[in-house]
C-alpha positions as CSV (number, residue, x, y, z in Angstrom):
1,X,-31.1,-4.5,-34.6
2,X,-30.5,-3.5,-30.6
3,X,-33.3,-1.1,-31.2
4,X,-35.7,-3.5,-32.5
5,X,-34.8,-6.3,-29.7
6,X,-35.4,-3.8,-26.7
7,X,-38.8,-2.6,-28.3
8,X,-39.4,-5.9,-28.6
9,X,-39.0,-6.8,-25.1
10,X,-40.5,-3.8,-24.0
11,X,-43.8,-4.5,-25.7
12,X,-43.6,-7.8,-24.2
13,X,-42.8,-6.6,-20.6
14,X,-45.9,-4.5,-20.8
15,X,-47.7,-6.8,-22.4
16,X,-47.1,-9.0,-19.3
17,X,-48.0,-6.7,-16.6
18,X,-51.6,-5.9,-18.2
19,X,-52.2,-9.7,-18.1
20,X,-51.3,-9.8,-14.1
21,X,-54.5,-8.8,-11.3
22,X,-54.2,-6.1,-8.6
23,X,-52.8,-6.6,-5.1
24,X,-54.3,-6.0,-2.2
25,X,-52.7,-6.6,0.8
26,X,-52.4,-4.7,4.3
27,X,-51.0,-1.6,4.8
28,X,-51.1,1.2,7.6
29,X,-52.9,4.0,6.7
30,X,-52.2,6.4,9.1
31,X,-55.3,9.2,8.6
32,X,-57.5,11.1,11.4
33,X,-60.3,12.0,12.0
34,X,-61.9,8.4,10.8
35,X,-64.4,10.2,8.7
36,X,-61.3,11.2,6.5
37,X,-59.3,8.4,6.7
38,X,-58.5,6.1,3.9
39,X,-59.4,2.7,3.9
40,X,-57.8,1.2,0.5
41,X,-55.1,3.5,-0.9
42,X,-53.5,3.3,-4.7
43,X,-50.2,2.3,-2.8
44,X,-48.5,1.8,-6.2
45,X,-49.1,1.0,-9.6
46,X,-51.1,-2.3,-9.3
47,X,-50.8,-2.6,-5.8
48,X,-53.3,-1.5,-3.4
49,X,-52.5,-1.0,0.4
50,X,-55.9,-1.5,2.9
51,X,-56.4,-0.5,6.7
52,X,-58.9,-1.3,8.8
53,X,-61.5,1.4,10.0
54,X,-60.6,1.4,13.5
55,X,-63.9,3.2,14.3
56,X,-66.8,0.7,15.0
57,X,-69.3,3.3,13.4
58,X,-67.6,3.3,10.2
59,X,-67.1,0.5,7.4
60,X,-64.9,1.0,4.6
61,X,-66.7,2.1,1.6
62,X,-65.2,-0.3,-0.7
63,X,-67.5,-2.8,0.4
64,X,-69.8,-1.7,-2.7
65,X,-67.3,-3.4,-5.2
66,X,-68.1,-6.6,-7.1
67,X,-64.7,-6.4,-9.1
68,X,-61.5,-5.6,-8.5
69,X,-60.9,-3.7,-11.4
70,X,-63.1,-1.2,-9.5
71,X,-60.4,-0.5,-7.1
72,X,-59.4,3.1,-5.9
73,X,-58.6,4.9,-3.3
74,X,-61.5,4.8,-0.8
75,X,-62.7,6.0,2.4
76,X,-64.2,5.1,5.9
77,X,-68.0,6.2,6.1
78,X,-70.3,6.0,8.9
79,X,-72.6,2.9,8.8
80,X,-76.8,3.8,9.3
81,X,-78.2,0.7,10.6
82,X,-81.0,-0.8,8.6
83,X,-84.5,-0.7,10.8
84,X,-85.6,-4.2,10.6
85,X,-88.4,-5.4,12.9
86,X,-88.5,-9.2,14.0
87,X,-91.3,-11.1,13.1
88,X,-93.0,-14.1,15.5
89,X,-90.7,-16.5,16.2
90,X,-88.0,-14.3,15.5
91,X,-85.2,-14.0,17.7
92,X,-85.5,-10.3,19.7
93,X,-84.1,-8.9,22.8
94,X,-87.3,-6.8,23.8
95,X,-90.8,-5.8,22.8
96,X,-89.5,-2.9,20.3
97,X,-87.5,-5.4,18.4
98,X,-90.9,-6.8,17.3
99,X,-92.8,-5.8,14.2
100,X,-96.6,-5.0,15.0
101,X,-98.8,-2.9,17.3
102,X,-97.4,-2.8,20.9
103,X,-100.3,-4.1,22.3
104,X,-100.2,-7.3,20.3
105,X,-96.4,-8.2,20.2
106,X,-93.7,-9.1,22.4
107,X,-90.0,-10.5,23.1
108,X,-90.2,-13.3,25.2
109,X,-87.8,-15.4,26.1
110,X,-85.5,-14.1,23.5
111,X,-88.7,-14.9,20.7
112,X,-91.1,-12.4,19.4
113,X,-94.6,-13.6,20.3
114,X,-98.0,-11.9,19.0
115,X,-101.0,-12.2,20.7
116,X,-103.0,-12.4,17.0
117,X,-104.1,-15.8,15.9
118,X,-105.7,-17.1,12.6
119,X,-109.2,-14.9,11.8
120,X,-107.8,-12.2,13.2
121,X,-107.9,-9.3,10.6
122,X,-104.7,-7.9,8.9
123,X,-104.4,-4.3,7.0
124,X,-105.7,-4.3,3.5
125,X,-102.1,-3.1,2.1
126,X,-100.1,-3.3,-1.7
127,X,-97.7,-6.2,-1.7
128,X,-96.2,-9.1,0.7
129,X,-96.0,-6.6,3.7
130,X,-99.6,-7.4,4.8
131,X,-99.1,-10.9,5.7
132,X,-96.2,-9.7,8.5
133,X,-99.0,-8.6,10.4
134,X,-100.4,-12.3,10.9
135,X,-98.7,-14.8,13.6
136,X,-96.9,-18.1,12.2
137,X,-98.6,-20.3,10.1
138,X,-101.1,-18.3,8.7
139,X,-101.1,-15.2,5.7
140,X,-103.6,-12.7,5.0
141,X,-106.2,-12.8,2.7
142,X,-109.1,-10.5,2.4
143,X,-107.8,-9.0,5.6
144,X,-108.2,-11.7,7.2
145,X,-105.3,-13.8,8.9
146,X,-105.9,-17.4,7.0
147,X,-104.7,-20.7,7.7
148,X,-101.3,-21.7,5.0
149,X,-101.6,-25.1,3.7
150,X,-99.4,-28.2,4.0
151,X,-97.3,-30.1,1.1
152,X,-99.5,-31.4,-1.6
153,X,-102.4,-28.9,-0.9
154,X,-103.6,-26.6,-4.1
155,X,-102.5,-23.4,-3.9
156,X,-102.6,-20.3,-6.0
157,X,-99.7,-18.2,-4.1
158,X,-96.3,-19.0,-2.6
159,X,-97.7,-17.3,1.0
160,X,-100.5,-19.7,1.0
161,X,-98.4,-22.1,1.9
162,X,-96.3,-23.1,5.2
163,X,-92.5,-22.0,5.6
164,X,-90.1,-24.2,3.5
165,X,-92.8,-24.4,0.6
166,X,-93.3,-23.0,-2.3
167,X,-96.6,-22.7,-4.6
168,X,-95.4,-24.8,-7.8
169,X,-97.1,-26.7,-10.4
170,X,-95.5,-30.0,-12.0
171,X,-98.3,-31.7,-14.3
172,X,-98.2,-31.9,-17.7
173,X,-100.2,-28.8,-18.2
174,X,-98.2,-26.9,-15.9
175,X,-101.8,-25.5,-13.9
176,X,-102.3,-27.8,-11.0
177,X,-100.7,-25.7,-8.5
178,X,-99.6,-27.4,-5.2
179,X,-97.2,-26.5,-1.8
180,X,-94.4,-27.9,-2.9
181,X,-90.9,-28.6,-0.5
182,X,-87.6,-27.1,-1.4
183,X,-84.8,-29.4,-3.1
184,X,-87.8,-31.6,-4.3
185,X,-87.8,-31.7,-7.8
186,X,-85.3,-33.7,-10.1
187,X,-83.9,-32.7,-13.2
188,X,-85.7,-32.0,-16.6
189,X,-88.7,-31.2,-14.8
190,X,-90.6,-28.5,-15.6
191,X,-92.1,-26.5,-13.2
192,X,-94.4,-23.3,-13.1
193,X,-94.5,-20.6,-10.3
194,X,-95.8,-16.7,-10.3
195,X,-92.6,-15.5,-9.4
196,X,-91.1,-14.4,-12.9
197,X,-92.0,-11.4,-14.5
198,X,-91.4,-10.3,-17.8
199,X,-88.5,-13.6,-18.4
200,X,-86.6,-11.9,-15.3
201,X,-86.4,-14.2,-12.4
202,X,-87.3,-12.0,-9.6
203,X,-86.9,-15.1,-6.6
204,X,-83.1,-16.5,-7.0
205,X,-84.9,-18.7,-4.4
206,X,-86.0,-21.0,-7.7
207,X,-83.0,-22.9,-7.6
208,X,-83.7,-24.2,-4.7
209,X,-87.2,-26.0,-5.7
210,X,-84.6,-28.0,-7.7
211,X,-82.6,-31.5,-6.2
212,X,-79.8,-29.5,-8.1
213,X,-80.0,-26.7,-6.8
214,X,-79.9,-25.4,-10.5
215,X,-82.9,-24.5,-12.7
216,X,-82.9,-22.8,-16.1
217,X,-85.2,-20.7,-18.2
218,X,-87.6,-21.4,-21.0
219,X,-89.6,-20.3,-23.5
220,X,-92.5,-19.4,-21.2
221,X,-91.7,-16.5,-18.6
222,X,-93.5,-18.4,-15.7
223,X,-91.7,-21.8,-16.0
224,X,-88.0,-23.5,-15.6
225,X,-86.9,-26.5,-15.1
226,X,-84.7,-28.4,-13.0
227,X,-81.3,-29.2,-14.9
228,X,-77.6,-30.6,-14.0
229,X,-75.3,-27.5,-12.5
230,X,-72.3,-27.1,-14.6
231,X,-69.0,-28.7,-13.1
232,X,-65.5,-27.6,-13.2
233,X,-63.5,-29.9,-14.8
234,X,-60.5,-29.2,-12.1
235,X,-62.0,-29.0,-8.3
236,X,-58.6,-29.7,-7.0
237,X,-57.4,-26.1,-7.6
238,X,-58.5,-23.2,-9.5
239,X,-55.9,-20.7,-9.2
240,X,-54.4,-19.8,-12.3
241,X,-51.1,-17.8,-13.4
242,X,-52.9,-15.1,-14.9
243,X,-56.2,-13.9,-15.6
244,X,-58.0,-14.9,-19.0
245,X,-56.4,-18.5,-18.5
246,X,-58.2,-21.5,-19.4
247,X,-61.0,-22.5,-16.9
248,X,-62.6,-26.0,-18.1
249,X,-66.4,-26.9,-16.9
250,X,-69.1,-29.5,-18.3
251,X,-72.1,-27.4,-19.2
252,X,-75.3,-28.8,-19.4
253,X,-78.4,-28.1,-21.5
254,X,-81.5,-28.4,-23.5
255,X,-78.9,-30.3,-26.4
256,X,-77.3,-31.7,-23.8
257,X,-78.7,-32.5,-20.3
258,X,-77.4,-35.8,-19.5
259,X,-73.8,-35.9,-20.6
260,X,-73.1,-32.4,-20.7
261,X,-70.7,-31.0,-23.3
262,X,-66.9,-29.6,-22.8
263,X,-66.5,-25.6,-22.3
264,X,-64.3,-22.9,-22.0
265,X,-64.5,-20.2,-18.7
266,X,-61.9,-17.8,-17.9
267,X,-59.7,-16.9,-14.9
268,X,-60.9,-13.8,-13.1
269,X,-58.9,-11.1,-10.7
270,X,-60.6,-11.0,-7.1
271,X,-59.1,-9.0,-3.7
272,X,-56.4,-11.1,-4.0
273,X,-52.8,-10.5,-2.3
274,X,-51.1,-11.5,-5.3
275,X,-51.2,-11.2,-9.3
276,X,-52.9,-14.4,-10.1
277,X,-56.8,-15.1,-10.6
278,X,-59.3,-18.0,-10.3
279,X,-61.6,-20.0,-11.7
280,X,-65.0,-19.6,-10.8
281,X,-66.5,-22.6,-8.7
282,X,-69.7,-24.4,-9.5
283,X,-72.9,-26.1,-8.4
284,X,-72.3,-29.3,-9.6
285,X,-68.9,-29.1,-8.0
286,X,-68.4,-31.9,-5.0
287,X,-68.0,-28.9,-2.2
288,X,-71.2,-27.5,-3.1
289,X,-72.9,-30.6,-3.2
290,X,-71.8,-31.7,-0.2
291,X,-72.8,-28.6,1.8
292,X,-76.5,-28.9,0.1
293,X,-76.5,-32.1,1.2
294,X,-75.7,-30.8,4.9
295,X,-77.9,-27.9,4.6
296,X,-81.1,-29.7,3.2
297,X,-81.1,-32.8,6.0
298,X,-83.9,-30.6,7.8
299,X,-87.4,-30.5,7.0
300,X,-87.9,-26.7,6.6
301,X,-91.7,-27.3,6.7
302,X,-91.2,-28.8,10.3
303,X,-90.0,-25.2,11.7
304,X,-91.9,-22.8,13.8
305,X,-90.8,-20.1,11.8
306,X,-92.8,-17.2,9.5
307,X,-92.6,-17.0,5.7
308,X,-91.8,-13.3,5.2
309,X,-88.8,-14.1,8.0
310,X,-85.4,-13.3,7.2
311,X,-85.2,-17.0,7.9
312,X,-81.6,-16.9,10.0
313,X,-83.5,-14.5,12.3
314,X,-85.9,-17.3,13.3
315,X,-85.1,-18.8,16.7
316,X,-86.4,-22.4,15.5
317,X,-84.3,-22.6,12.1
318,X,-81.0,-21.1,14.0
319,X,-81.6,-24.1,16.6
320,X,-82.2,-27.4,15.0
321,X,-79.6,-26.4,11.8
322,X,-76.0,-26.4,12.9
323,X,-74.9,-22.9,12.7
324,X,-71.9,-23.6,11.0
325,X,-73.7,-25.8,8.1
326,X,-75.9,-22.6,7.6
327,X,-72.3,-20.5,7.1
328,X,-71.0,-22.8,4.7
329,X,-74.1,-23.1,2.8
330,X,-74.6,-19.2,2.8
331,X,-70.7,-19.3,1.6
332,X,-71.6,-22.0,-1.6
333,X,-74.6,-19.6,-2.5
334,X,-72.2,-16.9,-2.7
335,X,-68.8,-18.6,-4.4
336,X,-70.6,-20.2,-7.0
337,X,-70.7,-18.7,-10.9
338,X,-73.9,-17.3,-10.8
339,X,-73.7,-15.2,-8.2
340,X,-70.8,-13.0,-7.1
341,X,-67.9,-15.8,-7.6
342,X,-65.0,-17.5,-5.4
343,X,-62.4,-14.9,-7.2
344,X,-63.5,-12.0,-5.2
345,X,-62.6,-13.7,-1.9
346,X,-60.0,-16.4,-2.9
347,X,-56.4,-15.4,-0.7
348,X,-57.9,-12.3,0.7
349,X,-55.5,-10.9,3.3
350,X,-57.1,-10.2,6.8
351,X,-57.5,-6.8,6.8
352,X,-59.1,-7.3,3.0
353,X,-61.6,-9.7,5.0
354,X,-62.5,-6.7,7.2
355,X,-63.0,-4.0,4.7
356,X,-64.1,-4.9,1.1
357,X,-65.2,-8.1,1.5
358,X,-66.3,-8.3,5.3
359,X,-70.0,-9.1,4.2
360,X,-68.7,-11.9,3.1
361,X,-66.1,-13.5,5.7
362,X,-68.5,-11.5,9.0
363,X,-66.0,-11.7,11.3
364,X,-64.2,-14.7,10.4
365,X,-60.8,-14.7,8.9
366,X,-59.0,-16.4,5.9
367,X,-56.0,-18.1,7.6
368,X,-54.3,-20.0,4.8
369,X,-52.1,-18.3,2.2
370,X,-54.2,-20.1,-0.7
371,X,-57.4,-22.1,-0.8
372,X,-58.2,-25.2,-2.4
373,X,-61.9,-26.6,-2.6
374,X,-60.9,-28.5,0.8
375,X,-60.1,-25.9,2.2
376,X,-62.5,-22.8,1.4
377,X,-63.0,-20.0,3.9
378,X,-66.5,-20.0,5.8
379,X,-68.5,-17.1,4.6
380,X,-71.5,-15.3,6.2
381,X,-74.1,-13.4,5.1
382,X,-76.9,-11.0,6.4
383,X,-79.8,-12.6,5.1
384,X,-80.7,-16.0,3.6
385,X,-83.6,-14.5,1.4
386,X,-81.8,-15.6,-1.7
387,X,-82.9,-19.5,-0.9
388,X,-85.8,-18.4,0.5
């Protein structure tokens, strides 16, 4: 009968640490030279010490993970800076910053500039690369640097149109092709665009024709339409004990787009500094809403900036959007359920900020022991091209 109880509780016990995430917390990791020395180390069973990489030249290779139950022991490896050119408008720091012939381009006052103006011919090249060689406000078309069109106007491709607009069609027949703003179209609504091949959707930047911020597939590969993001049924905290626990959200759909009907999510384990998980966070979610709210009070079509710009690298959007609205909205983009998820980030110790998710937090650090939707981290990220 003794037997049977401590087998019992045995199976139990284990049965209880399987449910429990990985810690990750900081840890010296006393190694040399950097290109040898460890940046996450298998501490213990289930508990995983990090260290910075000391080194500026070197990031810590577990940046590559999107979950946790990736973890292992991991290195410092040297970074290789991408080569990325501005474009006009662009901020720069000198004429090789600037993408185009020498002769045509240059940084000044902190912008790139380019002598070439609309007519002026552009190289007769596969792909969206082409229209980089054409100054603001125009894109090339039969090598020729043309003029992009303004809101309303007909359009047959997303490039013949001005920055902050898209080439969409809304009519019944889903042909009449127009420049359309971001965050203009309200739910239900249909809408076709060139941007989907084969029922993938190639631009995550769809969501963003949508007032929701949310748009869904269809039958036909080339449209979606705008529909209610789901919303978490508890926004006042979505830690939970253990992961696999109950996450409730209102899901909306074809059936159901107005009302929305009650489902079922899971808890999931992130670079968290203790055993718990979280929820995942949602679109429809009052944070979220609130920052696209922030984000979308400027008229993108009014900047002086270049379509095939990495947007945050143009001098005009950085100055009349508050920087830190731009961090918060690239930190919803991020947190939300369709992308990577609040889990991975949620009570991330500092030094996990600086290593394995550092392309998340860029320099800024998480300085509360556990975060509720009031009080979510800022987050940063490289590019912006997902909206975009």
């Amino acid at each position: 009968m003794k037997l049977g109880l401590v087998i019992t509780l045995l199976i139990v016990c284990v049965w209880v640490r399987t449910q429990e995430c990985l810690i990750f917390g900081c840890g010296n990791i006393n190694q040399e030279p950097q290109s040898q020395k460890k940046c996450v180390e298998n501490f213990q069973d289930g508990h995983f010490n990090v260290d910075y990489c000391f080194d500026p030249q070197y990031h810590c290779n577990a940046i590559k993970w999107r979950k946790a139950e990736e973890a292992e022991t991991d290195y410092c490896v040297e970074t290789v800076a991408p080569i990325k050119k501005a474009l006009p408008g662009d901020i720069c720091e000198k004429d090789e910053d600037c993408f185009g012939s020498t002769d045509e381009v240059s940084c000044t006052e902190e912008v790139c500039t380019t002598t070439k103006s609309s007519g002026d011919s552009c190289p007769n090249i596969e792909g969206d690369e082409k229209h980089k060689y054409c100054p603001i406000g125009t894109f090339c078309r039969n090598e020729v640097c043309t003029e992009q069109s303004r809101e309303d106007v007909a359009c047959d491709e997303d490039n013949a149109c001005k920055f902050g607009l898209r080439c969409i069609a809304q009519n019944t027949a889903l042909n009449d092709y127009r420049c359309t703003p971001l965050n203009s179209i309200g739910n239900e609504v249909k809408f076709a665009t060139d941007r989907i091949t084969d029922g993938q959707n190639i631009w995550n930047g769809l969501n963003s024709m949508c007032l929701s911020y949310n748009s869904a597939s269809t039958d036909k590969t080339n449209v979606r339409v705008c529909r209610k993001a789901y919303i978490s049924q508890n926004q006042e905290d979505y830690f939970r004990e253990a992961p696999g626990d109950t996450c409730k959200y209102t899901k909306f759909s074809e059936e159901f787009p107005i009302e929305g009907e009650l489902s079922n999510d899971v808890a999931r384990c992130g670079f968290n500094r203790n055993t718990g998980a979280y929820c995942m966070m949602r679109k429809g979610d009052k944070w979220f809403k609130e920052r696209l709210q922030n984000f979308t009070e400027t008229d993108l079509a009014d900047l002086n900036c270049h379509t095939m710009s990495d947007v945050e690298s143009c001098k005009d959007f950085i100055k009349n959007i508050d920087k830190d609205v731009i961090y918060k909205f690239n930190q919803s983009i991020f947190a939300v359920d369709e992308n990577l998820g609040y889990h991975l980030f949620a009570n991330n110790d500092r030094c996990v900020a600086k290593t394995i998710t550092t392309q998340f937090w860029n320099g800024r650090l998480p300085g509360l022991a556990y975060m509720t939707a009031a009080s979510i981290p800022v987050i940063f990220v490289s590019s912006l091209t997902l909206l975009f």
